[in-house]
N, C-alpha and C positions, 0 to 999 in steps of 0.2 A: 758498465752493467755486467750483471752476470748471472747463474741460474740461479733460481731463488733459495735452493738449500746445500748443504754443502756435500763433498764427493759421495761420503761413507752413508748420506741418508739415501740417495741415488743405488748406490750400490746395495744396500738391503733392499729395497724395492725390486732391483732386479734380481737377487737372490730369492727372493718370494715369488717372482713369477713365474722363473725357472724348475724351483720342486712344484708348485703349481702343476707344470707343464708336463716334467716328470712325472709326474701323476697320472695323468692324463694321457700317457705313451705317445709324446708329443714331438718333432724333434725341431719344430721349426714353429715360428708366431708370427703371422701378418696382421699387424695391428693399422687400420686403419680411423680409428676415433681420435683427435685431435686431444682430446682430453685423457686419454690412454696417454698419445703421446706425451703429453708435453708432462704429465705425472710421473714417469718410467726417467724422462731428460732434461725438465726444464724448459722442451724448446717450445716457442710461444711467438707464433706470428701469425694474422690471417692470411693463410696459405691455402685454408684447405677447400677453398673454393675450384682448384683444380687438384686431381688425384693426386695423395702425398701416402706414404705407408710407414712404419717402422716393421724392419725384421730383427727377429730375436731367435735366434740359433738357444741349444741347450750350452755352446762353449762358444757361439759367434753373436758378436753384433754388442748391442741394439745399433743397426744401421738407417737411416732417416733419408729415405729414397723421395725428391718431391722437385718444384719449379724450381729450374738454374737462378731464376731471379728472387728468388725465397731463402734459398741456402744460406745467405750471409747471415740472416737472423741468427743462426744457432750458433755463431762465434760467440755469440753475446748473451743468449740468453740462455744456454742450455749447457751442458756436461758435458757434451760431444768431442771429438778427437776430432780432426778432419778427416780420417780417413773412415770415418764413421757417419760422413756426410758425403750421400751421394746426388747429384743434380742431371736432372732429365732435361735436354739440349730444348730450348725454346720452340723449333717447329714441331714437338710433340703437341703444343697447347692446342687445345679446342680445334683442332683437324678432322674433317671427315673419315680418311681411312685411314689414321696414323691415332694411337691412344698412348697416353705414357703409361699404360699397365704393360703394354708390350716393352719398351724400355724395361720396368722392374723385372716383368720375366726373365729379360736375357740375364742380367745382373745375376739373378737369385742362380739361373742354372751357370754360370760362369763361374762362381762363387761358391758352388758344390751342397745346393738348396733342390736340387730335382733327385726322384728318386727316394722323398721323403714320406714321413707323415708330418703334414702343414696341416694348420688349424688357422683359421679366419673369422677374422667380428663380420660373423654373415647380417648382423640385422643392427647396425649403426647407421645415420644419417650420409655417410659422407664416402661411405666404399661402393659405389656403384656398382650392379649386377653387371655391365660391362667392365669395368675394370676385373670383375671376379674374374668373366668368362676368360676375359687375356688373358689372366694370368694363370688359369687351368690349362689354357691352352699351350703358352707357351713352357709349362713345365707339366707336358704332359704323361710321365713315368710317379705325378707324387701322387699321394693318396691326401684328398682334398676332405677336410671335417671342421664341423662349427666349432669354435673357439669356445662355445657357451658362455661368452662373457665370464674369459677367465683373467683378465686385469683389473676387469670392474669388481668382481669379487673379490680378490687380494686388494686391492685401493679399501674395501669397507674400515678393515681397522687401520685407524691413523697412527700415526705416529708422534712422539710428543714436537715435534717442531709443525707438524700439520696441524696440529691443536693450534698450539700459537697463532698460526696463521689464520684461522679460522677464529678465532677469537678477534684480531684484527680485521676482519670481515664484517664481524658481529657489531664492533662498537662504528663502523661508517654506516651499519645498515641502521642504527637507532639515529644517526645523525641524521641520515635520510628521512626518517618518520618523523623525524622533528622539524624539520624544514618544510613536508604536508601538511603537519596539523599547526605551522605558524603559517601556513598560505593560504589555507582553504576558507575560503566564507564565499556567502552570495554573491554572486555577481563575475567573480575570477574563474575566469576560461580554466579547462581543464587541462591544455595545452601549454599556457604560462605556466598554471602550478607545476607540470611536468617537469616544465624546464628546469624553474629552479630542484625538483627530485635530481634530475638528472648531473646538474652544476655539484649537486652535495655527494653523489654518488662518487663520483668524477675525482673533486677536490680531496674527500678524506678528512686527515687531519692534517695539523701542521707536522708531526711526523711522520708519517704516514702516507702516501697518495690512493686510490680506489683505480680499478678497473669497470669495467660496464660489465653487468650482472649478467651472466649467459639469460635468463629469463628477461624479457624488458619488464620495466617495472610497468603496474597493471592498477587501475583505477577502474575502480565501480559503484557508477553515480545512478541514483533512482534507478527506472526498469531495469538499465543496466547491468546494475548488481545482481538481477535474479539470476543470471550466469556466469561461470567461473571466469574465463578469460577474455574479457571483451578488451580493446584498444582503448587509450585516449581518444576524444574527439574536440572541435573546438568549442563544444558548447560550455554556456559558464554552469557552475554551480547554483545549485534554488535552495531558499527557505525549506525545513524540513526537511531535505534531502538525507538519507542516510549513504555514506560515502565511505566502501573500504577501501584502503589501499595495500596493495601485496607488490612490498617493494625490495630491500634486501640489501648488503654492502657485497663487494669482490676486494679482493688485495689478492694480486699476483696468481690469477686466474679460481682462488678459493673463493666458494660464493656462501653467506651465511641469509637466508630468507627474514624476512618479517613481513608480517599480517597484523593490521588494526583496523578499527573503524571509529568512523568519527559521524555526529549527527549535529544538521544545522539547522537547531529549535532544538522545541522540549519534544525528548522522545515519547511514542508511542507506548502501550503497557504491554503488546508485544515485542517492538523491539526491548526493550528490560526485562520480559521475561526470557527472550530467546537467548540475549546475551549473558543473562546469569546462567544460563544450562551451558554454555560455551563455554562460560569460564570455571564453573565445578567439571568439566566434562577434560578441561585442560589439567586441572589440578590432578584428576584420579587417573590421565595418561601420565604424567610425570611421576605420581606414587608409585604406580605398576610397573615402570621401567627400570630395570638394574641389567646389568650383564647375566644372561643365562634365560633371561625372559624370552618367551615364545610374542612374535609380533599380533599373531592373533588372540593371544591377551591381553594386550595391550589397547587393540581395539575391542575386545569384549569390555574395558573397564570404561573406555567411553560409551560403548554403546548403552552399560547401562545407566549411565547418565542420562541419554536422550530417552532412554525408556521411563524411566522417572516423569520427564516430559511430555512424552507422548510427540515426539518429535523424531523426524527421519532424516539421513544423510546417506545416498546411495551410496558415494565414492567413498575409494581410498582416504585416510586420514593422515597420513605421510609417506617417507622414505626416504632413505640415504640421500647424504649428500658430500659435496666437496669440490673437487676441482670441475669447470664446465665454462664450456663454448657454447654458443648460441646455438640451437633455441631451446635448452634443458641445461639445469644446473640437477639434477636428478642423476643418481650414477647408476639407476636401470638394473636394481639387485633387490634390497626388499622391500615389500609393500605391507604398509600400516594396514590390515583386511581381515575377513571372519577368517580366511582359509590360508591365512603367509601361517606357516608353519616353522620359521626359520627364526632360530634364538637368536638372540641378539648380542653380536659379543663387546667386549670390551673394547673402548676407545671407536666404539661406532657412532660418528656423528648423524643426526636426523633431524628432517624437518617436518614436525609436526603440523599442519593446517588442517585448521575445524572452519570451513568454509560452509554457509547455510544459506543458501542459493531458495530464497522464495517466491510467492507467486510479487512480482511487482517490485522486489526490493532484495536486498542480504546484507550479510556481514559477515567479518571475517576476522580468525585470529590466529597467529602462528607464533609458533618458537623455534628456533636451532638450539637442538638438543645433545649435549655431550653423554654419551654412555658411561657410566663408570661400573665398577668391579659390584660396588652393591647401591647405588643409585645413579639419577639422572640429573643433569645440573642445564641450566640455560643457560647461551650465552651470551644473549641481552638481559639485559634492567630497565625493562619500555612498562611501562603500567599496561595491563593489557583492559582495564574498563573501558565502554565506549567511551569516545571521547567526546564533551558537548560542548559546543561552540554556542553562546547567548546569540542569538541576531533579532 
């Protein structure tokens, strides 16, 4: 094994996060996001259930401070040097009055990190307000400031080998939706059919293998569909039922989304009217999308879709995406909205989802969508009409 790209893409990545940084009169980065991490190195294990960090000096580091029993991973999956891998001694784990942010403290100030300006992913899943307060405390000469999500901004534009791998995403996530819409009928628990999503996600292809999707994959059958994220349950599938699925491939932590819906019977002349507004509403987001396009034109071109309709969608209608750990393949930078003011630049990957959550029932339809210089390309080839199953 080894990290998934090779040194020199590694190393541009860190050269962008650094004038970033620069920028920013920064001198030091405590990245706590898993998916920060492991974008910046390669490194990829579930670790981060107990505190792990990376530090990125303007001429030091990236250093990968995390569980003694974690560290081996990074021989193997990541960029890392060994002396670039640091391991917090076992009785730091889950202790009442011992935290391993006290461990990274001392490191960072031993290592000539106090006395700085540090900047920190203050609103990430996985950096605890306690881990912050240690480590304010124990390097208590720096000047502590929000990081503002300045990796998850530099990650927007990809790279041509993160294309590729994203595209590889794409074609396990169309096998997944092909493996729903050959398992769903009356009668099959929603659980089984999970299963096998889950087995195809999993497998990939014969060249290829799949990682598990930071989002779980998401099924919504009758009432259920009237809301975005409901779970699987073991109930089976009914006659008539209208059932979306928002499922998705991973390869080597890249996640590409897909959204379709499938009806069992003959559909309703709302459900086909709702679905023809979703899919002209899909078409006029991909016309309107090229590099340099403001996001909130992008949703102004569907909305006037829906207006045509006389049909409403509160939420957001996508956003960036790419590398992600559970429970978000979202990289938490732009939002598909009346008021995202942020153009869109080249090689910015997105997932579009026109999700229509009504009273009793929905449906749903999504793309991952490649930004180019003067359009937008998909990177599935899934039909996106309902799909109807005779029963």
């Amino acid at each position: 094994m080894a990290a998934p790209f090779d040194q020199a893409e590694y190393d541009n990545r860190l050269s962008r996060v650094r004038t970033s940084m620069s920028k920013k009169n920064v001198d030091a980065l405590v990245i706590g996001d898993p998916n920060n991490i492991n974008w910046l190195c390669g490194y990829d294990a579930w670790s981060f259930y107990t505190p792990q960090i990376m530090v990125v000096g303007l001429n030091t580091g990236p250093t990968w401070i995390g569980r003694d029993m974690d560290a081996g991973a990074a021989s193997f999956s990541s960029c890392l040097k060994p002396e670039q891998v640091v391991p917090f001694p076992e009785h730091y784990v889950q202790q009442k009055h011992i935290h391993p942010a006290q461990f990274m403290a001392q490191w960072m100030r031993d290592n000539g990190y106090d006395n700085k300006s540090i900047a920190y992913e203050s609103d990430v899943y996985y950096l605890t307000p306690a881990a912050v307060e240690h480590l304010k405390v124990g390097l208590p000469n720096s000047t502590w400031i929000d990081s503002e999500r300045l990796v998850n901004w530099v990650r927007l534009v990809k790279s041509e080998a993160e294309i590729a791998m994203l595209k590889q995403a794409a074609t396990i996530a169309e096998l997944t939706m092909q493996a729903a819409y050959d398992g769903v009928s009356p009668g099959v628990r929603q659980c089984d059919l999970m299963a096998e999503v889950l087995a195809a996600q999993v497998k990939g292809t014969p060249d290829f293998g799949g990682d598990m999707t930071a989002l779980y994959p998401l099924v919504l059958a009758g009432e259920a569909a009237s809301t975005a994220h409901p779970m699987w349950t073991d109930a089976p599938f009914e006659k008539n039922q209208t059932v979306a699925f928002e499922l998705g491939g991973c390869r080597k932590r890249y996640n590409a989304g897909l959204a379709r819906t499938v009806h069992l019977g003959k559909p309703s002349d709302t459900l086909t009217t709702t679905a023809k507004a979703v899919g002209e509403g899909m078409e006029a987001v991909l016309n309107s999308m090229r590099s340099g396009v403001a996001c909130c034109d992008v949703h102004a071109a569907w909305q006037s879709v829906l207006d045509q309709y006389g049909l409403e969608k509160k939420s957001r209608i996508g956003y960036s995406i790419g590398v992600g750990y559970a429970p978000d393949w979202g990289e938490h930078t732009i939002s598909f909205r009346p008021d995202d003011q942020t153009l869109l630049p080249t090689n910015a990957v997105v997932h579009i989802i026109l999700g229509m959550w009504m009273e009793g029932w929905g449906m749903e339809l999504s793309e991952t969508i490649h930004v180019r210089e003067k359009d937008a390309v998909c990177l599935t080839q899934f039909p996106r009409d309902v799909h109807l199953i005779d029963v």
